[in-house]
N, C-alpha and C positions, 0 to 999 in steps of 0.2 A: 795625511798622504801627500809627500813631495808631487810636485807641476812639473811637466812635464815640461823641461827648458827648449827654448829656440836655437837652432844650429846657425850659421853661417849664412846659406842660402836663404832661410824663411826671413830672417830678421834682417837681410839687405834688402827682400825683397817688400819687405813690409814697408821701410821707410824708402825703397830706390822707385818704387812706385807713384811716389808723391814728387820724388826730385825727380827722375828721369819724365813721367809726366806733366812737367813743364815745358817742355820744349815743343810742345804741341799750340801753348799760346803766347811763351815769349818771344818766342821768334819774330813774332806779329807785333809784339808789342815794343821790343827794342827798335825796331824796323820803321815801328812811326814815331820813335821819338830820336833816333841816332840814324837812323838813314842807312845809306851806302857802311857806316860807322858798326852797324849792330854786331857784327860780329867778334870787332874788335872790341868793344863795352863786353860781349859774354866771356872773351878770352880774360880781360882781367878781373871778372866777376872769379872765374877760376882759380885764379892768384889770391883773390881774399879767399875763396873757401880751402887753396891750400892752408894759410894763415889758420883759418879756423880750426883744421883738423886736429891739429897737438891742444889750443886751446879745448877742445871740447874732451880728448883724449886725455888732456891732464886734470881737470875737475870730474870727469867723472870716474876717471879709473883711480882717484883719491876718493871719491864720494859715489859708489857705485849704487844709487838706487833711483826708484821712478823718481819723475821730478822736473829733471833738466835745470833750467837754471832755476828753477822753484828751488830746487835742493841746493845747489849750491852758492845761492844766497842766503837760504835757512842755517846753514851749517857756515857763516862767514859772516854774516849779519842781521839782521833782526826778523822777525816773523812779517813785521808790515814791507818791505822792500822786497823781499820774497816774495810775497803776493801779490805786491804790482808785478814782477815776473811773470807768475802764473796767469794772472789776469791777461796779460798780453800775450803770451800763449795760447790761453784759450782763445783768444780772438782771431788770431794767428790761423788755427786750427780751424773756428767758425769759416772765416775768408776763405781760406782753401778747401775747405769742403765743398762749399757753394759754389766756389768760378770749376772747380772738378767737373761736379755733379751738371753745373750749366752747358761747360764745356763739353762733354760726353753728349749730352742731347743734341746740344749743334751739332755736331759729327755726326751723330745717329740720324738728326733730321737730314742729313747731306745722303743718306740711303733711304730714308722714308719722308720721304716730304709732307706727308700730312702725320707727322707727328708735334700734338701740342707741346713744345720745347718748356713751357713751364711745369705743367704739368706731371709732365714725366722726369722732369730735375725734382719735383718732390718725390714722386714714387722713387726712383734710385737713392735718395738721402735715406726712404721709408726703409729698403730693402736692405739696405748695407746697416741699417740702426741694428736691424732684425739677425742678418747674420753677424754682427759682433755679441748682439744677445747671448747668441748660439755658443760662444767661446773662441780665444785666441788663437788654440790650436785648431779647428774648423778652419776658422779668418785666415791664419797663416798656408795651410794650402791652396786655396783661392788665388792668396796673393804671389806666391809663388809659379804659380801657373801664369798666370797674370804679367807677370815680370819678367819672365821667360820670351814670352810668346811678344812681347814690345820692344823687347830686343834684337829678337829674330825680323821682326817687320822693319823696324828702322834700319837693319842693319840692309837688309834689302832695299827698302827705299834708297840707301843712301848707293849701293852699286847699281842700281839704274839710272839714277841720277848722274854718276857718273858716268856711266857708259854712253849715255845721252847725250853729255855736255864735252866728249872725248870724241864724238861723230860730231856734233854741231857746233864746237864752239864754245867759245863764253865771251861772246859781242853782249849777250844781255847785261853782261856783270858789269862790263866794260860801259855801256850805257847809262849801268845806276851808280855807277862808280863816278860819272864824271857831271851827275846831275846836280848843281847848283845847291847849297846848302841856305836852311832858313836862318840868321843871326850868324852863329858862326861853328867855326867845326868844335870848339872846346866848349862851348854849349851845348850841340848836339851831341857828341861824347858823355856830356853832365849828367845830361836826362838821360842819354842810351842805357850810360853806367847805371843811374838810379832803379831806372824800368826792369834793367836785366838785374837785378839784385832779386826778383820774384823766380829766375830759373833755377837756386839755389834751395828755393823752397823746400821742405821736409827735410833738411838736412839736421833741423832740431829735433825729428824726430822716435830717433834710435834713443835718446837721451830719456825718453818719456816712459818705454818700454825696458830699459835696462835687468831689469830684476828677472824680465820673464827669461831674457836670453843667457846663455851657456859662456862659462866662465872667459874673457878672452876674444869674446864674441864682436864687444862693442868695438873695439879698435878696427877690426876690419870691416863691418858695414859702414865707419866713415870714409876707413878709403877705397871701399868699391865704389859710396857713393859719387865723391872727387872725380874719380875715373871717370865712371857714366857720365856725368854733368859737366867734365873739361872736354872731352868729345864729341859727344851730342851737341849741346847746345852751339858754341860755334859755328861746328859744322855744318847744321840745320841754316844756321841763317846767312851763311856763306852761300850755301846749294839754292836759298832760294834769292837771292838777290842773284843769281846765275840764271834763274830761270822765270822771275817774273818783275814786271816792275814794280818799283817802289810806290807810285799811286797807285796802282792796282792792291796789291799789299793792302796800304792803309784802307782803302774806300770799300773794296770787295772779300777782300781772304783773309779778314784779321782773326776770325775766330775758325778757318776751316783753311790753314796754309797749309798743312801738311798735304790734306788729299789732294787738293788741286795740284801741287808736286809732283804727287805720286800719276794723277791722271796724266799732266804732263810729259811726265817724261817714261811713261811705259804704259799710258791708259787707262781705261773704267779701273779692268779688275786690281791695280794697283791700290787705284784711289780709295775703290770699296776697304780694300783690303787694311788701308791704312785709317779708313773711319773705320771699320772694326774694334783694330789695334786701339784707336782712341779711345774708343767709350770703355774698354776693358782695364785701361789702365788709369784711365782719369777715373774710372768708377774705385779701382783700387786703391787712388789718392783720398779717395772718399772714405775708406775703407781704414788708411791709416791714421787718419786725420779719429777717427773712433778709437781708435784703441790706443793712440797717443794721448787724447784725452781723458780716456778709462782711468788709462794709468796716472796722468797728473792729475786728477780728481780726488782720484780715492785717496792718493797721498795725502794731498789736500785735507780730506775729509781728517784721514786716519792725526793728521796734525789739528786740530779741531779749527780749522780757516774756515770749512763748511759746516752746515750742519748733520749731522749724525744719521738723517734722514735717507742720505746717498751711501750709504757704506752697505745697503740689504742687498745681498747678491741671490741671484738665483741657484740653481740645482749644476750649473755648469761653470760657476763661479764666475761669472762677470754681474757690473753691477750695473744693474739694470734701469736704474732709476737714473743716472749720471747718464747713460747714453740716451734715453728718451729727452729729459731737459737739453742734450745737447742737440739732438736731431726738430725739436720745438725751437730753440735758438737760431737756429741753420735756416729752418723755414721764413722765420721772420726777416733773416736777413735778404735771402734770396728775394722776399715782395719787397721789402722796402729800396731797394737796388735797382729791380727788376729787371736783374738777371747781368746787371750793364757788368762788362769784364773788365772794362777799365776803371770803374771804380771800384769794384771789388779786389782786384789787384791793388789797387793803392792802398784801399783798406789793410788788407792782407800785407802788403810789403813794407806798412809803417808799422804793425804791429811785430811783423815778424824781425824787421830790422833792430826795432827796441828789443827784443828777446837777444837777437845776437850780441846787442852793444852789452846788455845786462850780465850774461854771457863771457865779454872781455872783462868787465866788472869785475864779476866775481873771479876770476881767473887770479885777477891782481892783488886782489881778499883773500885767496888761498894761498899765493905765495908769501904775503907780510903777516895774513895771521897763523894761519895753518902748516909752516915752512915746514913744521917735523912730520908732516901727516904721509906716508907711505905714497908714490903714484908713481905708475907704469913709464909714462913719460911727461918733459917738462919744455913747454914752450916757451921761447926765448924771451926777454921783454920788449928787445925793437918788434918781434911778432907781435906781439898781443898790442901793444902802441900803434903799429901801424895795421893792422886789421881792426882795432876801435876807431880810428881817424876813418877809414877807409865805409866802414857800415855807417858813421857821422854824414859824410859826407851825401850817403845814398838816403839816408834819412833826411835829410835838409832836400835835396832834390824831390824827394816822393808828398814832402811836405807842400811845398812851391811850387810843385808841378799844377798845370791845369787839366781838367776831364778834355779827355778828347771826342766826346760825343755831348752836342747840344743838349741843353738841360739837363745835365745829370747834375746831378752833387757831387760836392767837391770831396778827395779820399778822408780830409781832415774829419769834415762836418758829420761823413758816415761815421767813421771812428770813432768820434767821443761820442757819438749815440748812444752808442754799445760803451762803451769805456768808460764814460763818466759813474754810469747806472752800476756797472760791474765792482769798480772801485770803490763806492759807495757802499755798496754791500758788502764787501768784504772789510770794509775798514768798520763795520758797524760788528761782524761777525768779530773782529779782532778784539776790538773794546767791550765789547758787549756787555762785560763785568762792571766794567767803569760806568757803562752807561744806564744799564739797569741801577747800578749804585744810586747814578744821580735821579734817575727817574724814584726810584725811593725816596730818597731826601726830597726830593719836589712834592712828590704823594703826601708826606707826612708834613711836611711845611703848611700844603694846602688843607692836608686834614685838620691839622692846628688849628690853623687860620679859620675854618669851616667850625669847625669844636667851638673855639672863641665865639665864633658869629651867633654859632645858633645857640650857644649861651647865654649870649648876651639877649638875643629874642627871648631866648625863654625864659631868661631873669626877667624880663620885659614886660613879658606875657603874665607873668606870674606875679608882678606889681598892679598890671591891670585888675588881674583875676582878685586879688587881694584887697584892692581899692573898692569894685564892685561889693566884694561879699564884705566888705566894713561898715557898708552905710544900715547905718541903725534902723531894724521897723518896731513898731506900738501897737500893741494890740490891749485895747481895755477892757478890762475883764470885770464885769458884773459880778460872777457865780466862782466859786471854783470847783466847777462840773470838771471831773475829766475828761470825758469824751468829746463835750466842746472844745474844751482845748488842744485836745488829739486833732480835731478835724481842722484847728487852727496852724498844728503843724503840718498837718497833711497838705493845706492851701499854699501854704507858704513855701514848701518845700519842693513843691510843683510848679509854683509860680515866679517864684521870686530867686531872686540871687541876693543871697545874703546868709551872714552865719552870727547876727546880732541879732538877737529879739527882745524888748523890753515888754513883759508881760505888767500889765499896770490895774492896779486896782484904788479907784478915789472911793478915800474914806469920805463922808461927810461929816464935819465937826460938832455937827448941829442934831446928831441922831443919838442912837442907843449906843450902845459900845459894842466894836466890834472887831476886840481880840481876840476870841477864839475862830471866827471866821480868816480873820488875817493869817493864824496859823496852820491851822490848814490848806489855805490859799497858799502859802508858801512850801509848804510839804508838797501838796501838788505838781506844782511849777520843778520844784526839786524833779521830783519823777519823770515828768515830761524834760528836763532836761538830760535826766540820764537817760531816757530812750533814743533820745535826739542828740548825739554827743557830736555832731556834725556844726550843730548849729548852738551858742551860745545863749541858754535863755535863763533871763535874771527876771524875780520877782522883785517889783515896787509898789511902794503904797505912798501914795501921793495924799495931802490933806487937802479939800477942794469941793469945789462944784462941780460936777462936770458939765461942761456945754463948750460955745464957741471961745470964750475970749481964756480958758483953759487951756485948750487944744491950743492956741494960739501962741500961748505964753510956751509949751512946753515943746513947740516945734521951735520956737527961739532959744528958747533955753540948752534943747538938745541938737540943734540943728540937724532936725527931723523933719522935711517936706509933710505937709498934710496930708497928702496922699498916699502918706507911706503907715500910714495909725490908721487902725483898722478896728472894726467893733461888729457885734453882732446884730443884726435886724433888732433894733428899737420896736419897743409894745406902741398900745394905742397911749399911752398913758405918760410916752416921754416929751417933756416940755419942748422938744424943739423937732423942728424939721429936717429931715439929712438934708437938704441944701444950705442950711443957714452953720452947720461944723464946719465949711469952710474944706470939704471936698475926704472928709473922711471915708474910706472905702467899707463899705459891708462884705462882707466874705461868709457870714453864716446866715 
């Protein structure tokens, strides 16, 4: 069953939601780092994102799918530089979710003062997870409501504003206009420029979404986006350098300039009017920052960068597992921040600036590799040169810059927090082949090696075991009873270690004759060793006496310990004493 594709309005409104809710905290943020300056930093923040229009307009409308520069890196150059893309994307995405989600609570808190500002920055992250759950087409009327109704408010803030400053004046502007600058003005122009490179935000992100919208679609949500964002954003920070001062700004209304505006120059219900407006639409940026992800995830996934894990969608067809990890992400960052906007901006505008540079990159990949590949339109090359130079530049500023709030962490050190760990994983996800290969080869090296060892112990073992059961025992044998000699194996067999036994029988030379005793004796012995096939037992007949200096002789002779010749309980009638054999053992 064909998805039902996005029109014009929903799909500007999806990613103009995230751009045009910018201007609710750059203005504040250009302001303390460009001054009297910021609005002229947002004018030519303007000029790159014209720049950018054709570039983004000509990679995707050649390579029309989710992605963004994921995709048009994949399709220009290798799977792993693609995916430092995506990875900075996502980051991208992470950042402006959070300073969104923060930002809407300040504003909300600026109408409910006992609202816990963190707490309820995770509930809105929770809530917006929940409605992208629900599906695109749900999400996209929300946000179109949404985008509506922030343009109607701004556009009103902005004729009160003026209507205001058209009865009273602009001595204020005049005031911040002529206030001393720190270092110098092409310094503070540097950082204004670099700060105001964050008011462009979500402009990547129609690129992420592409698939879902309607043929023709994509060209015009970048230049509605342009529009909104070359008007606005100036604008905004022109009006309030008209109506409040530049230390006030930085110290008091960095994260709540708009209302205070609005209170100013037409009262409460303005102000309220315009934190409404905030939290509806910063909640929206929250909103797109999900489904921009959605989309370059599952790509992600569907290219096997991720694991296969994130591609289960539910009954509404979004994937649901990809927006929880990213709403768990979101959270993390938001504590470990806590909540600071100036760092999470910087976060957010160095990753997002490396998206766009990657962005001219591949732009320039498509023209020398891709020349024949079909596209709508073709950005020029001093374009794309000087809108690379131009994001370089806001990158080296966002890098260098300092937090403007004691103790925070610097935008670098948040960054590779998150980016080092992210690239890491993806680059392990990339090789994975290679690397399970080697961990293979390492397994069976070690197994080897391990095999060998315990080989070599148990050849070892089994020299020991061998040496033990070699050493010869004696057992003299008077009779050849079998059943004595049974209980002689039994002793032995239970006792001893050994698989030698010399059964011995002393003839006396000096008696009757005694060869038919000999042979049965040895018949015997036979039998007792076929039961016993464990243990080697040879009959001997030894000529002799038996006593001490006997035993003596044939523990030398055999290198047979005494103690290892054994005999049965001696009668009353035998010539010697068991302590004078010299330690022979009795066993029956």
């Amino acid at each position: 069953m064909n998805k039902k594709k996005l029109g014009v309005l929903a799909s500007t409104a999806i990613c103009g939601n995230d751009i045009s809710s910018s201007v609710l905290y750059v203005s504040a943020l250009s302001i303390g780092f460009a001054g009297q300056y910021a609005w002229i930093t947002l004018l030519i923040v303007a000029v790159v994102l014209f720049l950018f229009r054709k570039i983004y307009g000509e990679v995707v409308g050649a390579l029309p799918l989710n992605g963004g520069a994921y995709n048009a890196l994949l399709n220009t150059t290798s799977k792993s530089t693609a995916s430092l893309a995506a990875t900075l994307t996502i980051l991208s995405y992470m950042a402006t979710a959070v300073i969104s989600a923060n930002e809407a609570m300040h504003y909300c808190h600026h109408i409910f003062s006992q609202l816990p500002i963190m707490i309820a920055t995770v509930g809105l992250l929770l809530v917006f997870a929940v409605l992208t759950i629900s599906g695109i087409t749900e999400s996209s009327k929300v946000a179109t409501g949404i985008f509506i109704f922030h343009l109607f408010s701004l556009s009103l803030l902005a004729v009160f504003i003026i209507k205001h400053l058209l009865i009273n004046g602009f001595s204020q502007f005049l005031e911040n206009w002529n206030l001393p600058v720190e270092g110098s003005i092409t310094i503070a122009i540097f950082l204004g420029f670099s700060a105001s490179m964050l008011g462009i935000s979500g402009f990547e992100s129609s690129a992420n979404f592409v698939e879902e919208q309607q043929p023709g679609v994509f060209r015009k949500t970048l230049l509605n986006m342009w529009i909104v964002v070359s008007i606005i954003n100036p604008l905004m920070a022109f009006l309030a350098l008209s109506l409040v001062p530049i230390p006030e700004i930085r110290s008091e209304y960095s994260t709540t300039l708009l209302s205070h505006m609005g209170s100013l120059s037409s009262g409460e219900w303005l102000s309220t009017l315009i934190s409404i407006d905030a939290v509806l639409v910063l909640s929206g940026a929250v909103l797109t920052s999900y489904i921009g992800v959605s989309g370059l995830l599952e790509r992600m996934t569907l290219d096997r960068v991720l694991p296969q894990f994130f591609l289960r969608k539910n009954k509404k067809g979004s994937s649901y597992r990809i927006i929880i990890m990213f709403f768990i992400l979101s959270v993390s960052v938001l504590l470990i921040t806590n909540g600071n906007v100036g760092v999470l901006a910087g976060v957010y505008t160095i990753s997002f600036l490396s998206v766009m540079f990657l962005f001219g990159f591949g732009n320039i990949l498509l023209k020398v590799r891709r020349a024949k590949l079909p596209r709508p339109e073709t950005a020029t090359w001093l374009s794309v040169i000087v809108a690379i130079i131009a994001v370089i530049v806001a990158l080296v500023g966002n890098v260098i810059m300092e937090p403007q709030s004691e103790n925070a962490p610097s935008n670098v050190s948040v960054f590779l927090s998150y980016f080092i760990p992210a690239i890491i994983f993806i680059s392990i996800m990339l090789n994975r082949v290679a690397i399970l290969r080697g961990l293979l080869g390492v397994s069976i090296y070690i197994f080897n090696y391990i095999k060998n060892w315990f080989l070599q112990i148990s050849s070892n073992l089994n020299n020991v075991i061998n040496s033990i059961n070699a050493q010869q025992f004696i057992y003299f044998a008077k009779r050849d009873n079998i059943a004595i000699l049974n209980k002689v194996m039994l002793y032995i067999k239970s006792n001893e270690h050994t698989k030698n036994l010399k059964i011995v029988h002393v003839v006396d030379p000096s008696k009757e004759d005694e060869s038919e005793f000999i042979a049965s004796f040895k018949k015997v012995v036979e039998i007792i060793n076929e039961e016993y096939p464990e243990i080697e037992v040879e009959a001997l007949i030894i000529e002799g006496i038996f006593g001490p200096e006997l035993i003596k002789e044939l523990s030398a002779k055999w290198k047979v310990p005494i103690n290892f010749m054994f005999i049965a309980s001696p009668g009353d009638h035998f010539l010697y004493k068991v302590e004078e054999l010299g330690g022979v053992r009795l066993i029956i």
